[in-house]
Residue, then its C-alpha position, 0 to 999 in steps of 0.5 A: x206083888x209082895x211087900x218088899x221092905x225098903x227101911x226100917x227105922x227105929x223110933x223113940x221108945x216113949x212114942x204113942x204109936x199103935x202097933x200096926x200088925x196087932x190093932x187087936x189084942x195079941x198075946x205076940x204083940x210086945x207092947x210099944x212101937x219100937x220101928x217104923x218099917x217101910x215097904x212097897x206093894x202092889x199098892x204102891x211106894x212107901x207105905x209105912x207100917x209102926x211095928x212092935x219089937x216082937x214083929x221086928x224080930x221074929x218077921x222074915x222079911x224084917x230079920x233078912x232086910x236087918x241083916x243085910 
């Protein structure tokens, strides 16, 4: 099953969240956790995932889910 986006959610920009999608050193990352973007898969129902403003904007799925 694919991940399906069900809420994004904007956090504080002074937060101390890591950016989920770039645990490791990545030229794309953008620097501070800018959304929290819950999601369901086939592992199950609110996942959660801390993402950065790069990811925010240029992901498929979050650009389709944000303009709805």
């Amino acid at each position: 099953m694919k991940s399906v986006i069900t809420a994004i959610d904007e956090v504080s920009p002074d937060n101390q969240l890591g950016c989920s999608m770039h645990t490791q050193p990545s030229h794309h990352c953008s620097g501070p956790v800018v959304a929290v973007v819950t999601f369901d898969d086939a592992g199950g129902k609110d996942n959660h995932w801390n993402v950065c403003q790069w990811w925010l904007t240029t992901h498929p799925d979050a650009v389709a889910f944000r303009s709805q």
